[in-house]
Structure formats: C-alpha cells, structure tokens
C-alpha positions as CSV (number, residue, x, y, z in Angstrom):
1,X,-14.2,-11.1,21.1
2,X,-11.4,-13.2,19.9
3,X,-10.1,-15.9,22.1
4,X,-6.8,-17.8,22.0
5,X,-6.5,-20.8,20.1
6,X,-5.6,-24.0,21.3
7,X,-1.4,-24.0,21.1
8,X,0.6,-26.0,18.7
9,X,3.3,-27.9,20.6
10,X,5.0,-28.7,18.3
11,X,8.9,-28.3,18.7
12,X,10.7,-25.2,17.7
13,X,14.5,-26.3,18.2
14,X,16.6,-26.0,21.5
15,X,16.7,-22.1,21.2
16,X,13.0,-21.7,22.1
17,X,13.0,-21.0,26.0
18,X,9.4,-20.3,26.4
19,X,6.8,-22.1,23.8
20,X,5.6,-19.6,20.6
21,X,2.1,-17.7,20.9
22,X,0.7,-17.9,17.7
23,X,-1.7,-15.2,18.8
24,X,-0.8,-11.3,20.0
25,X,-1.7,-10.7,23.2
26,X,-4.7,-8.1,23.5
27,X,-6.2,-8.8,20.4
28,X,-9.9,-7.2,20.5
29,X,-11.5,-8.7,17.5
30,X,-10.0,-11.4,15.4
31,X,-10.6,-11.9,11.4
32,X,-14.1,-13.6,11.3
33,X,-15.5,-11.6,15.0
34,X,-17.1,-8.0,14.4
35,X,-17.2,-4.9,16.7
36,X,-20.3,-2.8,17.1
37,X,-21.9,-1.4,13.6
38,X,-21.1,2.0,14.8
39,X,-17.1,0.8,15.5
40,X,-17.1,-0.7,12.4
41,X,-18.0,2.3,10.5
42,X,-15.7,4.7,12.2
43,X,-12.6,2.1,12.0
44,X,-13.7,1.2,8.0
45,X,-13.6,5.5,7.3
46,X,-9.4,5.4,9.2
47,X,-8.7,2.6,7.3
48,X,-9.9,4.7,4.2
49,X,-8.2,7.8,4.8
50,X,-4.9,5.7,5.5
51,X,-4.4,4.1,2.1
52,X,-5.8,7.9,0.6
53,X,-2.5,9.0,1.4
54,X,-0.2,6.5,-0.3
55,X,-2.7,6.8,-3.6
56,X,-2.3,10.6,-3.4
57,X,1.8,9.7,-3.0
58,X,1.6,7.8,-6.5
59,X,-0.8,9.9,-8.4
60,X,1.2,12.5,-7.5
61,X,4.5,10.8,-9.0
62,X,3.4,9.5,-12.0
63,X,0.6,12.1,-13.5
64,X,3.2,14.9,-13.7
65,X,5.5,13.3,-15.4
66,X,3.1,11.4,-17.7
67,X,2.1,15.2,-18.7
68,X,-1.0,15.0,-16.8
69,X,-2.8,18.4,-14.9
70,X,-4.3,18.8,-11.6
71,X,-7.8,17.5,-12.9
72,X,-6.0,14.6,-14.6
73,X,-4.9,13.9,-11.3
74,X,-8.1,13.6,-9.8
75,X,-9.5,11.6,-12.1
76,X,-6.5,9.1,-11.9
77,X,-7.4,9.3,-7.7
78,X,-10.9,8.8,-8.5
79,X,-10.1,5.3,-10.7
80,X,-7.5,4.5,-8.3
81,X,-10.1,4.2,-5.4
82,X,-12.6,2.7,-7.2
83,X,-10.7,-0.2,-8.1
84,X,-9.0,-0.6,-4.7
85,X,-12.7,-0.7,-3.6
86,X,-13.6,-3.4,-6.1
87,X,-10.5,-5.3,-5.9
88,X,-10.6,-5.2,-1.5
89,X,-14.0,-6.7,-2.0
90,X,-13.2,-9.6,-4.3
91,X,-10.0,-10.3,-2.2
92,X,-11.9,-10.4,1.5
93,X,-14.7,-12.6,-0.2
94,X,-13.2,-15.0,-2.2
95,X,-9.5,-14.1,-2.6
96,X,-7.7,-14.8,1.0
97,X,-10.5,-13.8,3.1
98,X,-7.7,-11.8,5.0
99,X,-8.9,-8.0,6.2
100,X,-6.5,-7.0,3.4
101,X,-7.1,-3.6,1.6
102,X,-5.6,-3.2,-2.1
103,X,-4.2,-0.6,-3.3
104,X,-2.3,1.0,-6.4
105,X,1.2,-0.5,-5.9
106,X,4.6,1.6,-6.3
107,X,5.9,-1.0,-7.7
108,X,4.6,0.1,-11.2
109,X,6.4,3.5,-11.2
110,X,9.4,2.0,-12.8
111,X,7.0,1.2,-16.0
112,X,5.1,3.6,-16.0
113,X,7.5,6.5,-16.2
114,X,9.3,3.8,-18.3
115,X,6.6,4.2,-20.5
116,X,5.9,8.0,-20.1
117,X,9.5,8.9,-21.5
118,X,9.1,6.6,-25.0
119,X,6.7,9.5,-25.6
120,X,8.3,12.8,-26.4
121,X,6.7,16.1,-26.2
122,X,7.2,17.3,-28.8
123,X,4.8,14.4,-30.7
124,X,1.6,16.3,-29.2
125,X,-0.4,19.3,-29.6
126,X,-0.6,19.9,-25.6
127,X,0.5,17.9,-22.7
128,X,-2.8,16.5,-22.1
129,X,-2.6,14.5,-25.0
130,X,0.6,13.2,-24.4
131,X,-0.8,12.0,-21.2
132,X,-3.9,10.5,-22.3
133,X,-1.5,8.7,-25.1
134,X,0.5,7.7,-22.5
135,X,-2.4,6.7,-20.3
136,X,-4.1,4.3,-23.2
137,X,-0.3,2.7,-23.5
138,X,-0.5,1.8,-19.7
139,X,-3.8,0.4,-20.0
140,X,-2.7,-1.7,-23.1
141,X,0.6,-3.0,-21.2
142,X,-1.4,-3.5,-18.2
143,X,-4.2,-5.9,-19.7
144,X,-1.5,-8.4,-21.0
145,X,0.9,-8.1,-18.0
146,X,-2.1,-9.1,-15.8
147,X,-2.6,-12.1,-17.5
148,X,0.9,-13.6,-15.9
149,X,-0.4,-13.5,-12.4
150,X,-3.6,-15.1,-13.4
151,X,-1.3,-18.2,-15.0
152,X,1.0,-17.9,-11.7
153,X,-2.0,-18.0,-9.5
154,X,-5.0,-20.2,-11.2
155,X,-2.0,-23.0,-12.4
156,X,-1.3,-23.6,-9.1
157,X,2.4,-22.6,-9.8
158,X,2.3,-20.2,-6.9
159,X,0.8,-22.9,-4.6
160,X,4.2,-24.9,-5.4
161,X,6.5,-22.4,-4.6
162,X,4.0,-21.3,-1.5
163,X,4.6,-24.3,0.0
164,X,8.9,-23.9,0.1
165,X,7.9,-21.1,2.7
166,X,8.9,-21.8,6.9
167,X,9.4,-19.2,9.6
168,X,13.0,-18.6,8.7
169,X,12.1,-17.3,5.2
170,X,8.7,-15.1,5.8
171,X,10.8,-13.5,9.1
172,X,13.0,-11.6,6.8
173,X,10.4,-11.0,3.7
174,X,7.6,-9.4,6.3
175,X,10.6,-7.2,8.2
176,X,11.1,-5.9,4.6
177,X,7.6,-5.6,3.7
178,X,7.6,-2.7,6.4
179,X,10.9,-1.6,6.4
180,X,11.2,-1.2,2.6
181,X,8.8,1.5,2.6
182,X,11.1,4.0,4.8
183,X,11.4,6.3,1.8
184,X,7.8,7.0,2.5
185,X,8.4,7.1,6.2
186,X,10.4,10.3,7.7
187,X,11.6,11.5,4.4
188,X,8.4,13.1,3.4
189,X,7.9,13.9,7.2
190,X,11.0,16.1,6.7
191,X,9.5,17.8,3.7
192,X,7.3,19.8,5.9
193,X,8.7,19.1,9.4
194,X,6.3,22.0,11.5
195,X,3.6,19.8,10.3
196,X,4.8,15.9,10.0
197,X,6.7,15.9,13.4
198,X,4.0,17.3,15.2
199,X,1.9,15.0,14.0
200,X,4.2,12.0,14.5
201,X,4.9,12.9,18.3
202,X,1.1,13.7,19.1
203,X,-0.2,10.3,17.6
204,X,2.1,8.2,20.0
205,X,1.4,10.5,22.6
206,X,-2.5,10.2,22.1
207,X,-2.4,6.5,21.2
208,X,0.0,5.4,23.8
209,X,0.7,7.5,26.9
210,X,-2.6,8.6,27.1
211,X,-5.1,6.0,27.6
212,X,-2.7,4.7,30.2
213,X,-3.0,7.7,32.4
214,X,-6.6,8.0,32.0
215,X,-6.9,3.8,32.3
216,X,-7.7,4.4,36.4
217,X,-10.6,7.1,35.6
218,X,-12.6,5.7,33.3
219,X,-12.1,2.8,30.8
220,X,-14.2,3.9,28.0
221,X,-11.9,6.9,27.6
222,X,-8.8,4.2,27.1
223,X,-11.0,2.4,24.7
224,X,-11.6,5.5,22.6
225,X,-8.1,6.6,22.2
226,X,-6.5,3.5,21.7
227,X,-9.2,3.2,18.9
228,X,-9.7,6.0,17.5
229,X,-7.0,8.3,18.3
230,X,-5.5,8.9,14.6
231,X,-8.6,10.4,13.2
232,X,-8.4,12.5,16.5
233,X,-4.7,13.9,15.4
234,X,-5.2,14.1,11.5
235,X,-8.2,16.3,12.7
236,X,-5.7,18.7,14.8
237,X,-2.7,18.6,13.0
238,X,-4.8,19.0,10.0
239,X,-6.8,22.4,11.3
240,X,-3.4,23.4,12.4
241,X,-2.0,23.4,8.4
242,X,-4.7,25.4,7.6
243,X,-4.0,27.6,10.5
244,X,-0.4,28.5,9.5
245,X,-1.9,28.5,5.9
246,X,-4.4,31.4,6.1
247,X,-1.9,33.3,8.4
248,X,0.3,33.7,5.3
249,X,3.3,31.7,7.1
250,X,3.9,29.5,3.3
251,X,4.0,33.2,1.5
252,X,7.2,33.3,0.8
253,X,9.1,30.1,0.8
254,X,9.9,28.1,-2.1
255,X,7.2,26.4,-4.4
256,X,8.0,23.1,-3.0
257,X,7.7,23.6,0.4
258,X,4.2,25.2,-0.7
259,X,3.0,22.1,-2.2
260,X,4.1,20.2,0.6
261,X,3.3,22.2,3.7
262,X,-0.2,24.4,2.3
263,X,-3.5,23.2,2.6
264,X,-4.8,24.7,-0.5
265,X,-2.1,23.8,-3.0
266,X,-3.4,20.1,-4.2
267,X,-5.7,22.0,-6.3
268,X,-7.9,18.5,-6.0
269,X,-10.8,20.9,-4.8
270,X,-10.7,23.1,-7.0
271,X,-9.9,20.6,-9.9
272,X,-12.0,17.4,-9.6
273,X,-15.5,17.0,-10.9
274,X,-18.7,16.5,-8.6
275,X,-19.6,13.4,-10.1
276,X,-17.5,10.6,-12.0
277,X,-18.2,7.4,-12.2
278,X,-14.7,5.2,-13.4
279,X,-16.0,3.5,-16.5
280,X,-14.3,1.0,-19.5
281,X,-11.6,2.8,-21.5
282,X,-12.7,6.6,-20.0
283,X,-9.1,7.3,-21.6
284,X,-9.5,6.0,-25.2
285,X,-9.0,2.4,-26.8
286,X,-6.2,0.8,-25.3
287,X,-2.6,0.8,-27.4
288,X,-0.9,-2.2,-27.1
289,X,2.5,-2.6,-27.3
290,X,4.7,-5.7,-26.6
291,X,7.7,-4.0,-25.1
292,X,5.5,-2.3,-22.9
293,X,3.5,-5.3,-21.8
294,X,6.6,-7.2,-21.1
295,X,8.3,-4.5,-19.1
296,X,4.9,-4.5,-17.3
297,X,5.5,-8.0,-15.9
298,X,8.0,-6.7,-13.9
299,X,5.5,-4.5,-11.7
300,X,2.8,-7.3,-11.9
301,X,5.5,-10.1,-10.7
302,X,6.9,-8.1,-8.0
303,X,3.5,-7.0,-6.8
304,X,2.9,-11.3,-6.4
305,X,6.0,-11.1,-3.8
306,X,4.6,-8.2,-2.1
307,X,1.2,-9.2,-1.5
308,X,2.3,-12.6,-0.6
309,X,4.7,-11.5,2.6
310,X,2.0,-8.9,3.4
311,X,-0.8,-12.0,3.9
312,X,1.5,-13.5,6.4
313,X,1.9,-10.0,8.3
314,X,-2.0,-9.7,8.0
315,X,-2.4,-13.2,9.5
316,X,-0.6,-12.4,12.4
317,X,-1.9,-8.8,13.1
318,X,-5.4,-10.6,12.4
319,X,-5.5,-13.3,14.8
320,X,-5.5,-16.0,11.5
321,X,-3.1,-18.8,11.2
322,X,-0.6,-18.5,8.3
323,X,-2.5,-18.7,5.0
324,X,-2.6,-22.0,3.1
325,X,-0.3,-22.5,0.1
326,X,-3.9,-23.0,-2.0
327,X,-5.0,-20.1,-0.8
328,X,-2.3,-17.7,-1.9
329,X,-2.1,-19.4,-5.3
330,X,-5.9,-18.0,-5.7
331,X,-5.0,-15.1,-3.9
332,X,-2.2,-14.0,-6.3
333,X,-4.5,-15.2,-9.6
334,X,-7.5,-13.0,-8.5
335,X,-4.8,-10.8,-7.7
336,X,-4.3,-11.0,-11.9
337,X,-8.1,-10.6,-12.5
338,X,-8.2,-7.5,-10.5
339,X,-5.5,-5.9,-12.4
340,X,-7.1,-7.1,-15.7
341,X,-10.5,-4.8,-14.8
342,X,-7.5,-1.7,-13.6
343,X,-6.3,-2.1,-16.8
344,X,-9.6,-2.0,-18.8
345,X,-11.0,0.9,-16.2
346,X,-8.1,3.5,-16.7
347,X,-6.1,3.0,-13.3
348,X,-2.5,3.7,-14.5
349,X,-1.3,1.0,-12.0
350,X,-2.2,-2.2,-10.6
351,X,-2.3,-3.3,-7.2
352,X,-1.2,-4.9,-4.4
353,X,-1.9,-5.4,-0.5
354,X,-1.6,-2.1,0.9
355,X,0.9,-2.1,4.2
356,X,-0.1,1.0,5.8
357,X,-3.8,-0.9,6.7
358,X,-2.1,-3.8,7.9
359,X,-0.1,-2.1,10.3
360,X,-3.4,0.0,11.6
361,X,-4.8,-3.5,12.2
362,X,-2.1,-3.7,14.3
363,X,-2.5,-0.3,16.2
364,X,-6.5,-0.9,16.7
365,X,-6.2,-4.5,17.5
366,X,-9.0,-5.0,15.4
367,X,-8.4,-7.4,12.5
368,X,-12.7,-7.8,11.3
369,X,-13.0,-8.5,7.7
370,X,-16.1,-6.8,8.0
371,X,-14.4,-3.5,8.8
372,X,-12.3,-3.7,5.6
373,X,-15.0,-4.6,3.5
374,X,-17.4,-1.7,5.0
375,X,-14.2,0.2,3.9
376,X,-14.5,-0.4,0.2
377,X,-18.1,1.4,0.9
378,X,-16.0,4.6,1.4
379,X,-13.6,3.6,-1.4
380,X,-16.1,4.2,-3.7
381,X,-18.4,6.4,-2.8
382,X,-15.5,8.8,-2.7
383,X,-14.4,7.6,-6.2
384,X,-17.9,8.7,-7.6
385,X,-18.3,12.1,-5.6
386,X,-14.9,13.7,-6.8
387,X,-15.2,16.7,-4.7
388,X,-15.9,14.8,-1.3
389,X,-13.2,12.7,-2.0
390,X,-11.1,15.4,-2.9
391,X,-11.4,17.5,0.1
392,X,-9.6,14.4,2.3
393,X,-7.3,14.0,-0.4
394,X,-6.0,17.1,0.6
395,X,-4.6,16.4,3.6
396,X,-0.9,17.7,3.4
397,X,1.1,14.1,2.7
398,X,3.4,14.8,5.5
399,X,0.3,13.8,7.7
400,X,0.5,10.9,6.2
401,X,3.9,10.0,6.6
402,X,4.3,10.5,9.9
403,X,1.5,7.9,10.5
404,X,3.2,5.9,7.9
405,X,6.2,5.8,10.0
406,X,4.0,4.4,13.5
407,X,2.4,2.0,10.4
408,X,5.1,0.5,8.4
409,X,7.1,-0.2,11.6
410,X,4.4,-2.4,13.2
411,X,4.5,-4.8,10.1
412,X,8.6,-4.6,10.5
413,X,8.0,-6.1,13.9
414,X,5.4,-8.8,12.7
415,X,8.2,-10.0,10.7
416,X,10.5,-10.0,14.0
417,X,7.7,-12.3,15.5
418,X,8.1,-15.3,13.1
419,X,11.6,-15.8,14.5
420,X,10.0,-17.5,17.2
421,X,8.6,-20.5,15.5
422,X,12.0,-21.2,14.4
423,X,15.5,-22.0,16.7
424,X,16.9,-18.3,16.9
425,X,20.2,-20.2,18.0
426,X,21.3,-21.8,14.9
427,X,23.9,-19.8,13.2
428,X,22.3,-21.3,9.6
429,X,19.0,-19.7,10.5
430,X,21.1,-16.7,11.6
431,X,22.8,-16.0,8.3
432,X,19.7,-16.7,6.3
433,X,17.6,-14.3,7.9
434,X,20.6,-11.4,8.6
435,X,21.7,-11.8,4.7
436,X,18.3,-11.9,3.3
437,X,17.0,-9.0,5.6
438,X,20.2,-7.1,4.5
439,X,20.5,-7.3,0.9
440,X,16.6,-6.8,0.7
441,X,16.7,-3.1,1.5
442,X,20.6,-2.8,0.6
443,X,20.0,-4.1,-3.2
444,X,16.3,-1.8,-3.5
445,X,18.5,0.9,-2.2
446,X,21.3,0.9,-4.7
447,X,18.9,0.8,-7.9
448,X,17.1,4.0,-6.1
449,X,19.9,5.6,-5.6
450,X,20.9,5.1,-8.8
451,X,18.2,6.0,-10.4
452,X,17.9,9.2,-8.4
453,X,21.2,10.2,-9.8
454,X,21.4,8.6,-13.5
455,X,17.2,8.8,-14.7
456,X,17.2,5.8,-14.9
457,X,18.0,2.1,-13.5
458,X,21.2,0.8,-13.2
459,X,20.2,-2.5,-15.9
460,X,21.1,-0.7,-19.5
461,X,20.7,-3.7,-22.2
462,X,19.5,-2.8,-26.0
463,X,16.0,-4.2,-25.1
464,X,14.1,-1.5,-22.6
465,X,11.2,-4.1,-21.8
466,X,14.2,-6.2,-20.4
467,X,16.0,-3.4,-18.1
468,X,12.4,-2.4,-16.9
469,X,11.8,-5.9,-15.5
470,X,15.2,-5.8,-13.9
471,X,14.8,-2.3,-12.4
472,X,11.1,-3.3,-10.9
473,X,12.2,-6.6,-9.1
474,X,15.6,-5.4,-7.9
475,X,14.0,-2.2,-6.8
476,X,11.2,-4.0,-4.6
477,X,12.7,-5.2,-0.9
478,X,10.2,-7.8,-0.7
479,X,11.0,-9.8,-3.9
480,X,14.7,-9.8,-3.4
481,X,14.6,-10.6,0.4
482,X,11.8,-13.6,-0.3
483,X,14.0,-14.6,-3.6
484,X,17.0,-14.7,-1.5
485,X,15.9,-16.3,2.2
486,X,13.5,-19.2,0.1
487,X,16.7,-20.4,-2.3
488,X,18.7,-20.5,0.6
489,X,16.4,-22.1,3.6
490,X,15.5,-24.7,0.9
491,X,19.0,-25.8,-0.6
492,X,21.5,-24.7,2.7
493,X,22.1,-28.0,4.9
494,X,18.3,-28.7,5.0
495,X,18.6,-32.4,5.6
496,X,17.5,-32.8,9.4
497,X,16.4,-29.4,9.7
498,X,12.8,-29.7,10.0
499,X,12.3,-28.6,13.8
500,X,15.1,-25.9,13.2
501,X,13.5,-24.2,10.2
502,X,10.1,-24.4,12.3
503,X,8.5,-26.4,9.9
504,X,7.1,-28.8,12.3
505,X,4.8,-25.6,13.5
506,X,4.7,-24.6,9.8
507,X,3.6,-27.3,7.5
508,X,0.1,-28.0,9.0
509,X,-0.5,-24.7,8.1
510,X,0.5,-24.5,4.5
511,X,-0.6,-28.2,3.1
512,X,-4.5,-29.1,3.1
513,X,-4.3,-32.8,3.0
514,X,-6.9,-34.5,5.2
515,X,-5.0,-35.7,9.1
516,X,-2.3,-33.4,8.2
517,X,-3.8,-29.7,7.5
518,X,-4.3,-27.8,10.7
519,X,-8.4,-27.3,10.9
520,X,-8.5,-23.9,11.6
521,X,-7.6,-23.2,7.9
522,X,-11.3,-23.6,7.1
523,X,-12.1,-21.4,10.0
524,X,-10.4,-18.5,8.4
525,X,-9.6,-19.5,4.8
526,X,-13.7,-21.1,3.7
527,X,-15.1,-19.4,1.1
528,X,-18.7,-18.1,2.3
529,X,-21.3,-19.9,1.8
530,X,-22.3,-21.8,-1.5
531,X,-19.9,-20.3,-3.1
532,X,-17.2,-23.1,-3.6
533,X,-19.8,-24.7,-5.3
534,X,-19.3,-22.3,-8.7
535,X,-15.1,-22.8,-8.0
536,X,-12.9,-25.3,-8.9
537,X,-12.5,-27.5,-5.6
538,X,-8.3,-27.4,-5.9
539,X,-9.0,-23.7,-5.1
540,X,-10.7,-24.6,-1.8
C-alpha cells in the first residue's frame, strides 16, 4: 500500500491557505507497490482494452483513406499493438519508469493523409497497392523523422528545456493534455447515442454511486466496483449492441450509423488472420522521401510535447514526484528509438503516451508499473492471435468514447491540481495559465475546423513538408499550450518570482545535483538493477 511522503514545506506564495499535498488522497497502490497477482491481471487486461479503442479510432482514420481494406486494417491493428507492447515495456523499464502505456499517436494523421493524397489513384492497378505504396512511404518518412527525437532526447537538449518547466506552466499543458482530446470524447458518443450514453451514465453510476451504497454491507463489494466496474459496463452495454443488432433495429438506417452502432460491421472478425506475427518491412522496402521525412518531424516533435505533459499527469495520478529533467530527456530519446523499430515494423504511426490509461490510473487508484507492464503481455499476445484480438476490437467505438469522456477529464483535473504549488493569487500566474490554457484548445481548434472544411490545413506555402509541420504542431493542444505558458513564465517579470511560480517546491524535483535533488527521484526514477551500468551515467 502506498503511504504519504514526508511534505515539502517549502513556500508556495501568499495565495496558498492550506499547505500543497503532493500526494492524492486514497491512493491504493503507488508506482513501485503491487496489488495481488490476480488484481494485477484483471487491471493490466482494462488497461488493454482502453487504449484498443483509440488504436481502432486511428486505424480506422487513416487505412481508408490510405486505400487500405478491412484486412489491411487488421493488420495495421495487429502492428499497432505490438509495438505499443514493445515500446510500453522499454519505457516502464528504462525509459521513465512511469506506469505509462504507448500508443499510436493522432498526432501523425496530418502526415500521413499528407502523404496518402501525393499518391493518386489512378497510379495503381487496385487500391491495395496504392496503400501498400503508401504504407512503405510512411515507413520511409518515419525512420528518418525518428531520428530527431533521438538527437532531442540522447543530447540532452530536452533536459535543458525540461528544466524551464514550474507549476504555472505544466497546470495549463496537462489541463490540455486531457481536454484536447474532446473530439474523441462526446462527439463519437453522439454517433451512436442508444449505445454511448448509456454507457457513459451506467459507468458513473456503477463506479461511483454504487459502492457507496453498498460501503455499509460489505466492503469487498466497494472494492470490486470501484476496481473493476468498467469491464463490468463494456460487458453490458456491449451484449446490449448485439442485442439491438440481431433484433434488426440498424436494418434500415444509414450506412454510417451501421458502422458506428452494429456489432458486426468492423468486419475485423471476419477479416483478420489467426496468426501474424508483425515482422521487418511486412509491407515492402521502405521508400524514402525527403519531403515526407521532413513533414514527419512535425508528428514526431509534437508527440515530444505530448508525452512530456502526460509524465507529469502520470506522476501525479501515480503517487511519483514530478519526473527529473534527465529523465524526460531519456524519456523523449527512447521515445525516438521506439519510433525507429514502428517505422522498420510497418506501424503507419509512431507513438506517444496514451491519455486514456493515465486517466484509468486515476479511476482505479492504482498506479503499479507492474500492472502496465503485465499489460504489454496482452498487447501482444493479441497482436499475434489476429482473431482474438479482433473480437475486442469490435467493440462499437462509442463504448469507448463514453469512457473516454470519464478518462480524459480526470487528466484535465490533474492539470487543475498543479495550481496549488504555485500562488493562485497573482494576476501574472493568472494570465499565463488562463492564455496558455485558452489558445491551446482555441488555436488546435481553428486548424481542425479548417481542415474539416478546406481538406486541408490552414498553412498553404509552395513547400508541402513545411505546411505539414505547421499543421501537426498548431493542431496539437499540448505543444501550443506548453510552447506558449514556458516562453511566457520564463521571460514575464520573473525576477523575484521564485516562490510565486512554485519553483521553490519545483526545482528539487527537476535538477539531480547532489544536496539539492529531492531523494525520492531515485525511488521512483532508478533504473532496475545493474542496468545503469551498460548506460551512460548523465542518463541516470
């Protein structure tokens, strides 16, 4: 069980009335303490099906239009998960150590459909060719983009610019980190609302009304559905799709609302093989292009922002202390490394720290690394086994969303959470956080928009590798919010600042020199065991 760490005095400015917890009450099981083999298994097989849906979401965006079938869709699932699996492991062993799962990023959809339309269709015999054509261009552009994060990360660059961070700038950046996702959220709830609206009222009800009413009968019961309630409702709401399914009640509505609403309309069963195992190239040699690989960066820079306010929600949600500058340099340049081996195993996107699992750390009040990295078990197995992994991969997404919209607002709170460590009465710290949090959903949502309406992103220069890199970073909440709230806490009347900003609380956290770096950094942040030995010790 996880116990409360000895509190930081340190002072926070004259706004703080009551001194910051730098723990969430109720916490059951903190980063390095582990349930029961049995809860581990149950909690790493939820955390699985949770970032299923937002791979499905992707595959489902990109393959189409790529020119890819229902079986090309599997088989992009099937790589998908596999490298999450790989790339979860590598990160909760040596990367942050965080219970972090990675996942195929959306950030990449503004490439890769970038790169989809330089191919016309009338080039190829069949549409399948076009997509595996298109499919050996990703790979190609994904290989070199990859690199940048490695130089970011393994230069130390990122541990530089890592250690600019306080409270007042990762408040903003981790609101947006959940918030930024909305379009996820109710939107595709909507799309199918007899089925995502029901599920989104039952899984608060079951998760949060109902263990307190039982809480005077018998605790084990409260246990149970506080835990395990969300594999409880998919199960119901899911049984009730294929209810209103069989009974013929999709028959005659439009094809959309089929896709969206039927249980047998993935055609993922049907589709995907029994047994695949992702290999080197499956798609062909990759073609490499440098307009491609350079519009690439984009994705693979933004996906650096991302994952870096999503370790501060998952060290919060975790029971960790804020991660170490060092340790999100090495974070972001494995980060690189893992989207080096997507690139050469045929995933048509790299990846990032996937939100949805940090805000179910949040609902379970588990935060184990050993549960996420039990998880990766499931990642692959179902990778290999196409047609067991295909039968949860047809959940209808609306399912997902609505647990998407419980998920991504728990990591909007976390970012709520910081403002404590900082004084929430200055005004400067006010306008930082209220402008940054503002323009970093208002500027994502005016290049959507646009998008939605013109094809394509508002940037429009000669050079397309150049108006792809604009499109991805403006699009992504995260990079403009962090962009915005880190040049302005760091050059707006700084001078005197320190306890204001919180960096008082802050610092001992991010730096690792010896009588100033908290000790609980190597608590949470050590490599395991004889490891650093094979590692460069700046890495450490």
């Amino acid at each position: 069980m996880v116990m409360q760490p000895p509190m930081m005095h340190a002072p926070v400015g004259a706004g703080a009335i009551h001194p910051p917890h730098e723990q969430f009450h109720h916490l059951s099981y903190c980063v390095h303490s582990n349930p029961s083999w049995v809860q581990v298994a149950a909690l790493a097989f939820l955390h699985y099906l949770v970032m299923l849906g937002s791979t499905v979401m992707l595959a489902s965006t990109i393959v189409p239009a790529m020119g890819g079938t229902a079986g090309d869709k599997a088989r992009v699932i099937q790589s998908f998960l596999f490298m999450s699996g790989i790339n979860t492991l590598l990160q909760t062993l040596v990367g942050t150590r965080l219970p972090t799962v990675m996942n195929a990023s959306f950030a990449f959809v503004v490439p890769v459909l970038s790169i989809a339309k330089d191919f016309d269709r009338n080039d190829f015999a069949s549409n399948h060719q076009r997509f595996v054509h298109t499919m050996r261009a990703t790979q190609g552009a994904l290989i070199v983009a990859s690199i940048l994060n490695m130089i970011l990360g393994f230069s130390t660059a990122w541990e530089a610019y890592a250690k600019k961070f306080s409270p007042v700038i990762m408040a903003p950046v981790v609101c947006v980190v959940g918030l930024g996702l909305f379009a996820l959220g109710f939107p595709q709830v909507g799309k199918c609302v007899e089925i995502g609206l029901p599920m989104l009222i039952l899984a608060v009800v079951v998760q949060q009304y109902v263990p307190h009413y039982f809480s005077h009968i018998h605790g084990r019961i409260t246990f149970l559905f506080e835990r395990y309630s969300l594999l409880l409702c998919i199960g119901i709401v899911w049984a009730f799709a294929a209810i209103l399914t069989a009974a013929g009640a999709y028959n005659h509505v439009s094809l959309k609302t089929q896709q969206h609403c039927r249980t047998d309309r993935s055609y993922l069963m049907s589709s995907a093989p029994w047994i695949k195992i992702p290999y080197p190239f499956q798609w062909g040699t990759p073609i490499f292009t440098a307009g491609h690989s350079f519009g690439m960066m984009g994705a693979v820079l933004v996906s650096a922002f991302e994952s870096t306010g999503a370790h501060f929600a998952t060290a919060r949600l975790a029971g960790a202390t804020p991660p170490p500058a060092n340790v999100l340099s090495r974070s972001i340049g494995l980060q690189g490394i893992g989207m080096f081996l997507e690139g050469i195993f045929g995933a048509p996107a790299g990846s990032s720290v996937s939100v949805e699992n940090i805000g179910l750390l949040g609902l379970t009040k588990v935060g184990s690394r050993r549960v996420i990295q039990i998880s990766t078990g499931f990642m692959i197995f179902f990778s290999i086994f196409g047609k067991f992994g295909a039968f949860f991969a047809s959940i209808p997404l609306p399912i997902f969303a609505a647990i998407f919209c419980i998920l991504f607002g728990i990591v909007a709170a976390v970012g709520v959470s910081y403002m404590q460590f900082a004084n929430n009465n200055s005004t400067r710290n006010i306008y930082i956080i209220g402008l940054s949090l503002f323009l970093g959903i208002s500027i994502p949502q005016y290049f959507h928009e646009y998008t939605a309406s013109a094809g394509t992103g508002p940037a429009r220069t000669n050079a397309g590798w150049f108006n792809d890199i604009l499109n991805t970073v403006f699009a992504s909440g995260p990079t403009v919010a962090l962009i915005v709230s880190s040049v302005l806490d760091n050059t707006l009347d700084v001078r005197g600042r320190e306890s204001d900003r919180g960096l008082s609380w802050f610092m001992p956290f991010l730096h690792r020199r010896k009588g100033y770096s908290d000790p609980r950094n190597k608590e949470f942040y050590n490599f395991p065991i004889r490891v650093h030995d094979f590692i460069p010790s700046r890495f450490h």
